[in-house]
PDB file of N, CA, C and O in Angstrom:
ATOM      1  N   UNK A   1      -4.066  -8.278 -26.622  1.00  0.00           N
ATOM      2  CA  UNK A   1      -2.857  -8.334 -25.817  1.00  0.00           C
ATOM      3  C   UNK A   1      -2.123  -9.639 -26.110  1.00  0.00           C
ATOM      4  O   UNK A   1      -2.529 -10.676 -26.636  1.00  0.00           O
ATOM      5  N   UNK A   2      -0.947  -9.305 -25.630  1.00  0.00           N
ATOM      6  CA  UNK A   2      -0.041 -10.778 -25.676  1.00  0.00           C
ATOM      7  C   UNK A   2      -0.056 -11.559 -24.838  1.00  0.00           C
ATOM      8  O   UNK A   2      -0.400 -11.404 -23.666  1.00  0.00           O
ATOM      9  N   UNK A   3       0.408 -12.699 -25.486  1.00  0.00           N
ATOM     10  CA  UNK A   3      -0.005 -14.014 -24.020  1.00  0.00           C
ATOM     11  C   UNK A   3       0.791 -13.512 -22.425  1.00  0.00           C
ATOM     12  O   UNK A   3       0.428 -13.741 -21.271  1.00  0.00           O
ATOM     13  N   UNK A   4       2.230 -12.602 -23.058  1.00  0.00           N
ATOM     14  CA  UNK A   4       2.809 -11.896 -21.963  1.00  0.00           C
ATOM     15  C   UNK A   4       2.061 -11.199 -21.097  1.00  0.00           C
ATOM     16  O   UNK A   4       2.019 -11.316 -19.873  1.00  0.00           O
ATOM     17  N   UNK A   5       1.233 -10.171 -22.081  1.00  0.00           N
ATOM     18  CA  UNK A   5       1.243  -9.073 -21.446  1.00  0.00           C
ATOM     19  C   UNK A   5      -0.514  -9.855 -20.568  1.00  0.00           C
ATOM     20  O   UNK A   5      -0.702  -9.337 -19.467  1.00  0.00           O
ATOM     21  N   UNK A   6      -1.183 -10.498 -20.809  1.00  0.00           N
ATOM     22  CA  UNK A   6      -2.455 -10.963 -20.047  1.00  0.00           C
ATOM     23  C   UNK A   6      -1.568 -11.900 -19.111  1.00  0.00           C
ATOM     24  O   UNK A   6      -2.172 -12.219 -18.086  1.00  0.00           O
ATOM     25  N   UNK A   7      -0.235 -12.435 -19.221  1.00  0.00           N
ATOM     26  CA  UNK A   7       0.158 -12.827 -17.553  1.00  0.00           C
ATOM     27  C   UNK A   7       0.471 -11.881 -16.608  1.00  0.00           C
ATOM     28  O   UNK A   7       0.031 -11.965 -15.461  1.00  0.00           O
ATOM     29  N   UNK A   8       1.366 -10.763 -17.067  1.00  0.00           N
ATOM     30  CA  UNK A   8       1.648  -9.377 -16.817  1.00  0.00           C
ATOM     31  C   UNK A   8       0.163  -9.068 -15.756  1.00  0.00           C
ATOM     32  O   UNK A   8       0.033  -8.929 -14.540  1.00  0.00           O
ATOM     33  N   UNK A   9      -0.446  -9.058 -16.488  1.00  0.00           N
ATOM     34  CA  UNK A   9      -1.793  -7.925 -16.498  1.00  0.00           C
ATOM     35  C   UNK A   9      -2.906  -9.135 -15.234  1.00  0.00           C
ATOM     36  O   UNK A   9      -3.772  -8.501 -14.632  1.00  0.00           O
ATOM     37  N   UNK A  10      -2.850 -10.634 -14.919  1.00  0.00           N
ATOM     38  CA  UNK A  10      -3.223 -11.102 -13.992  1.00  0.00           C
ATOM     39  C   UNK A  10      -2.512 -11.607 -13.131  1.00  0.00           C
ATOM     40  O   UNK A  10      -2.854 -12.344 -12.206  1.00  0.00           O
ATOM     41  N   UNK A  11      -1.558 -11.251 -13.387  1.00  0.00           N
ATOM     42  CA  UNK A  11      -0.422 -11.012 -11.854  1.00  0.00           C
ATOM     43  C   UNK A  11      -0.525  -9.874 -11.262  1.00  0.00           C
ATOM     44  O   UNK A  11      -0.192  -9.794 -10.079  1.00  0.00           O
ATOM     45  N   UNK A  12      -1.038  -8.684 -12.002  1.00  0.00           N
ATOM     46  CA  UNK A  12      -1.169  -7.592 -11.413  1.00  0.00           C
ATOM     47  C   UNK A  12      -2.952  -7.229 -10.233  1.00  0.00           C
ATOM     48  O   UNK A  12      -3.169  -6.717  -9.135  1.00  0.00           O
ATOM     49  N   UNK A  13      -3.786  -7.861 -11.315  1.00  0.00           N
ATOM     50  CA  UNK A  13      -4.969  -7.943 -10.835  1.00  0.00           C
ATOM     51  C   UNK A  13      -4.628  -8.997  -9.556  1.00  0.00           C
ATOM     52  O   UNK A  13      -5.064  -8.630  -8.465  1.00  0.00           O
ATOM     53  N   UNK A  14      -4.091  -9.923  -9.585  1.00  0.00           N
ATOM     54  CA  UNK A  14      -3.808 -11.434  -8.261  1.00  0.00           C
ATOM     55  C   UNK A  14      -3.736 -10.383  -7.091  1.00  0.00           C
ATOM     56  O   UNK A  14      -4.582 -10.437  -6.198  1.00  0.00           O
ATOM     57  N   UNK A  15      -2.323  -9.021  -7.067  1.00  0.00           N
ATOM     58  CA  UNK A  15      -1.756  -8.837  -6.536  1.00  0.00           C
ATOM     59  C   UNK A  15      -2.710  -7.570  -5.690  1.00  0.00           C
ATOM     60  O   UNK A  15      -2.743  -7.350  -4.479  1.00  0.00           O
ATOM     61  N   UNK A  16      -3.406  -6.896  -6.748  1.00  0.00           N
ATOM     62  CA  UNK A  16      -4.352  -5.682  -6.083  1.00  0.00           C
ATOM     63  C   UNK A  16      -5.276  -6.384  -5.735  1.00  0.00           C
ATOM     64  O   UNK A  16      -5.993  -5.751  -4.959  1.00  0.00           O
ATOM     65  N   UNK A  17      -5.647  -7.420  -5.919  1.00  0.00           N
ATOM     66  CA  UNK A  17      -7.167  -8.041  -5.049  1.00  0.00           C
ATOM     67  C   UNK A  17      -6.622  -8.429  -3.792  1.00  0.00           C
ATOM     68  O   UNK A  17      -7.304  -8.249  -2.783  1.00  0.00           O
ATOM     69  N   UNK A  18      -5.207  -9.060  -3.692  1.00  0.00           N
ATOM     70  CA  UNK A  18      -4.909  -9.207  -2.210  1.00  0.00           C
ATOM     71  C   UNK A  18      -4.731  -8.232  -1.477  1.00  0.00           C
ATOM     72  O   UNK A  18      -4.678  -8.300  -0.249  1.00  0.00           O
ATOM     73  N   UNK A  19      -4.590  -6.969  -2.303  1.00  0.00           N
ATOM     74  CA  UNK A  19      -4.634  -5.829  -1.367  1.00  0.00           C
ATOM     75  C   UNK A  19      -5.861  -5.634  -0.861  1.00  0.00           C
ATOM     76  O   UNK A  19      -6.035  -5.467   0.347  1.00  0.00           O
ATOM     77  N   UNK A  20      -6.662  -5.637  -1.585  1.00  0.00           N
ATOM     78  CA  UNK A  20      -7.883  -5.045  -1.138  1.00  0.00           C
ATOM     79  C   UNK A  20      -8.897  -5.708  -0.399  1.00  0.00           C
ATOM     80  O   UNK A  20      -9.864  -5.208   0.175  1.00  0.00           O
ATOM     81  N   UNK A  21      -8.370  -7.524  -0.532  1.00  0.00           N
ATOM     82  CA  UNK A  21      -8.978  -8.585   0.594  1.00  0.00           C
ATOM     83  C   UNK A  21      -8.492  -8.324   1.827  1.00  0.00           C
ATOM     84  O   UNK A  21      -9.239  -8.452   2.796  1.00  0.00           O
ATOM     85  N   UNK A  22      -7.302  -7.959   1.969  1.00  0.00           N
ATOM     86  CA  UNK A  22      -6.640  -7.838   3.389  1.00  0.00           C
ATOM     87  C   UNK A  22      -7.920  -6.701   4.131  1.00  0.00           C
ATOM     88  O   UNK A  22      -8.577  -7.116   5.085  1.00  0.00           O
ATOM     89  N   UNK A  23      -8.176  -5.150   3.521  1.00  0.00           N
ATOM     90  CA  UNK A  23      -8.350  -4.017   3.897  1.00  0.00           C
ATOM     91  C   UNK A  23     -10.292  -4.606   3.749  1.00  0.00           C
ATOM     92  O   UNK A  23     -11.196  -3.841   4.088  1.00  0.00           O
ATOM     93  N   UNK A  24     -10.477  -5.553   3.386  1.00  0.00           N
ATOM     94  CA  UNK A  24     -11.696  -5.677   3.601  1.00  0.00           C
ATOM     95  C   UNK A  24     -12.644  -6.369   4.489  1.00  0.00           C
ATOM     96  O   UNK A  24     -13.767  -6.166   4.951  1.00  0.00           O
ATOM     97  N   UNK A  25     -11.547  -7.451   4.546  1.00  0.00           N
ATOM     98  CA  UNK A  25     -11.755  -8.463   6.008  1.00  0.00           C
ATOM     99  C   UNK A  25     -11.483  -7.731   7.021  1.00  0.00           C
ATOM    100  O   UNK A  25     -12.356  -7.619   7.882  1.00  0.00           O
ATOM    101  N   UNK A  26      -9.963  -6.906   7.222  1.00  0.00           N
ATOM    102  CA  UNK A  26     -10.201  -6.048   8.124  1.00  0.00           C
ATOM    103  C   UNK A  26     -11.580  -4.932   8.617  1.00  0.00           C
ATOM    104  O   UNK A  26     -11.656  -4.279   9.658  1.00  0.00           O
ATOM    105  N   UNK A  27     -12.257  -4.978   7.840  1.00  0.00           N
ATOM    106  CA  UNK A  27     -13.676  -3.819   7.697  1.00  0.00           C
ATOM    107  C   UNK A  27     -14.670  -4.916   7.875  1.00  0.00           C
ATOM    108  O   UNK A  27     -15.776  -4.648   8.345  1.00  0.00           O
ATOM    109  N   UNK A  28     -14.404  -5.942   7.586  1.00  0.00           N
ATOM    110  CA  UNK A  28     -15.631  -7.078   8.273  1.00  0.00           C
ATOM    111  C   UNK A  28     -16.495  -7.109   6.864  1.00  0.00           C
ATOM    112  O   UNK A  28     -17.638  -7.523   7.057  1.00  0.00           O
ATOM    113  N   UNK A  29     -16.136  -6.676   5.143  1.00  0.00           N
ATOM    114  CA  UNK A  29     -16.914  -7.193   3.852  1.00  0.00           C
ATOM    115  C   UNK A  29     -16.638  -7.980   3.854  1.00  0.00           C
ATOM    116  O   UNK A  29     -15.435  -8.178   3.682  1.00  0.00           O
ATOM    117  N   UNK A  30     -17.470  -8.988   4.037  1.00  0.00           N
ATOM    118  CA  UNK A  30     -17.252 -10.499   4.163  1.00  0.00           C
ATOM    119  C   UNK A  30     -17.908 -11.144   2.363  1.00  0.00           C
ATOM    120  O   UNK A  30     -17.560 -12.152   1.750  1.00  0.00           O
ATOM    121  N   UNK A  31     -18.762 -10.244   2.040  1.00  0.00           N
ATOM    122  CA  UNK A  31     -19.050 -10.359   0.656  1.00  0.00           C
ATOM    123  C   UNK A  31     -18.042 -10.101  -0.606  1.00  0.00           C
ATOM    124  O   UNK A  31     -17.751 -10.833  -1.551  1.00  0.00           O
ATOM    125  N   UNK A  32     -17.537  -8.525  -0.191  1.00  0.00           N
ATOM    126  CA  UNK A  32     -16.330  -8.556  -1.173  1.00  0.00           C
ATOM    127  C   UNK A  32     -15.033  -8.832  -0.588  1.00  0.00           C
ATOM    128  O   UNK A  32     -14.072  -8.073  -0.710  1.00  0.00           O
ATOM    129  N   UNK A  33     -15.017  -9.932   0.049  1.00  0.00           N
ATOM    130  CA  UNK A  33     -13.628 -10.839   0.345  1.00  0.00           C
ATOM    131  C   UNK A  33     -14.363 -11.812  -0.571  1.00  0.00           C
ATOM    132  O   UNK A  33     -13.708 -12.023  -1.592  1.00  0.00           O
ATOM    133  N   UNK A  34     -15.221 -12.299  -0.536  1.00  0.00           N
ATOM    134  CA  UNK A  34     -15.719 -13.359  -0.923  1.00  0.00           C
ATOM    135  C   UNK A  34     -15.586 -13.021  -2.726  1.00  0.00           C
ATOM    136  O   UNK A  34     -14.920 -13.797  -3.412  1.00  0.00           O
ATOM    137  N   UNK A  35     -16.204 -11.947  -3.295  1.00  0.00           N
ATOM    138  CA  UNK A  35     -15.820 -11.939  -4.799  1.00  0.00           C
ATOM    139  C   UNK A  35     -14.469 -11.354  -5.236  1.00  0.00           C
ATOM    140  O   UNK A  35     -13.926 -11.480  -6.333  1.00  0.00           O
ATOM    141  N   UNK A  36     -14.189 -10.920  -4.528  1.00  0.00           N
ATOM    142  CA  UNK A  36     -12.317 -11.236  -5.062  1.00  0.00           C
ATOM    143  C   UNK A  36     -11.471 -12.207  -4.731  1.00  0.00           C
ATOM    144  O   UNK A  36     -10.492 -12.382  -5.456  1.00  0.00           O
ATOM    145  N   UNK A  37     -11.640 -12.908  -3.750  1.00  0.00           N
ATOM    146  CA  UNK A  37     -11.416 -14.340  -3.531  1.00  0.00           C
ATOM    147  C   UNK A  37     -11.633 -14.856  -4.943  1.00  0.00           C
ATOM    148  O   UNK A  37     -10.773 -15.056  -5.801  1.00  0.00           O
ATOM    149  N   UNK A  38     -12.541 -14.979  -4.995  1.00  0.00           N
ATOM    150  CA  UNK A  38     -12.697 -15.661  -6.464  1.00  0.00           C
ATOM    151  C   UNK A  38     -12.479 -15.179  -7.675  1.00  0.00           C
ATOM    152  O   UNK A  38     -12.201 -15.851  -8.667  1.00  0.00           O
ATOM    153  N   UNK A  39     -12.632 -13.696  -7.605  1.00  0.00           N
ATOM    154  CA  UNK A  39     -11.897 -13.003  -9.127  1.00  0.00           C
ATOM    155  C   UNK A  39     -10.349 -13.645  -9.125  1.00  0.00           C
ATOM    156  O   UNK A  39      -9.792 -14.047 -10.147  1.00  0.00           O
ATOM    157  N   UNK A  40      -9.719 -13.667  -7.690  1.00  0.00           N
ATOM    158  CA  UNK A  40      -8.305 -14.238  -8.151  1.00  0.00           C
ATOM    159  C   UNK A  40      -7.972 -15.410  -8.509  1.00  0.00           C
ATOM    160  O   UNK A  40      -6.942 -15.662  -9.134  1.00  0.00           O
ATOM    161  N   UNK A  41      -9.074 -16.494  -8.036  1.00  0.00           N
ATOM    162  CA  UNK A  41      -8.936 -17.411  -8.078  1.00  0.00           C
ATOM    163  C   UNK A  41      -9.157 -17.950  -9.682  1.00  0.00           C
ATOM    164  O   UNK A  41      -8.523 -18.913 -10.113  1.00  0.00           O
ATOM    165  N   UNK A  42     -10.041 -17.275 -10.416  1.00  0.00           N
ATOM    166  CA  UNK A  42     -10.090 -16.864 -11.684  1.00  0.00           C
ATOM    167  C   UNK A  42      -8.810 -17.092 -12.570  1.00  0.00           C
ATOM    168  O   UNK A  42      -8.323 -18.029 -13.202  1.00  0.00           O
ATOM    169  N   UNK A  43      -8.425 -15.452 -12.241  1.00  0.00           N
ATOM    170  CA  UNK A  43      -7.167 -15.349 -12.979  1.00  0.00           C
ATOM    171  C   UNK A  43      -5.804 -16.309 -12.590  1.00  0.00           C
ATOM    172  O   UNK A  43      -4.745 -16.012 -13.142  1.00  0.00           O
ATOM    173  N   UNK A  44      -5.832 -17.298 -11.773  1.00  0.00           N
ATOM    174  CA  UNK A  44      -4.609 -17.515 -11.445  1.00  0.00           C
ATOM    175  C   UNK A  44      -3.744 -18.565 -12.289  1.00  0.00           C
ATOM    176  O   UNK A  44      -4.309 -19.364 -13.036  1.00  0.00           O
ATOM    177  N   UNK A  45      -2.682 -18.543 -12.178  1.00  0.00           N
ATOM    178  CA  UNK A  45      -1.415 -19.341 -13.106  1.00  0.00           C
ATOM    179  C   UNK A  45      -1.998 -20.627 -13.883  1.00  0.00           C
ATOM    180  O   UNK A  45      -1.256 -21.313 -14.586  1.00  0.00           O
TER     181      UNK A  45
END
């Protein structure tokens, strides 16, 4: 991939992990808040 398209492509991942942290804390996974917390924190800028 291009340097574009892997910013593209972890802006997109940033954006579905905050989806899915919101809907998980809400459910009380306190574990997978915890590893996508950090997968994003990973990918970020």
């Amino acid at each position: 991939m291009t340097p574009e398209q892997n910013a593209v492509a972890a802006k997109e991942l940033r954006r579905k992990c905050a989806i899915y942290i919101k809907g998980a804390a809400k459910r009380g996974k306190v574990k997978d808040v915890e590893f996508y917390t950090r997968l994003m924190e990973k990918y970020r800028d």
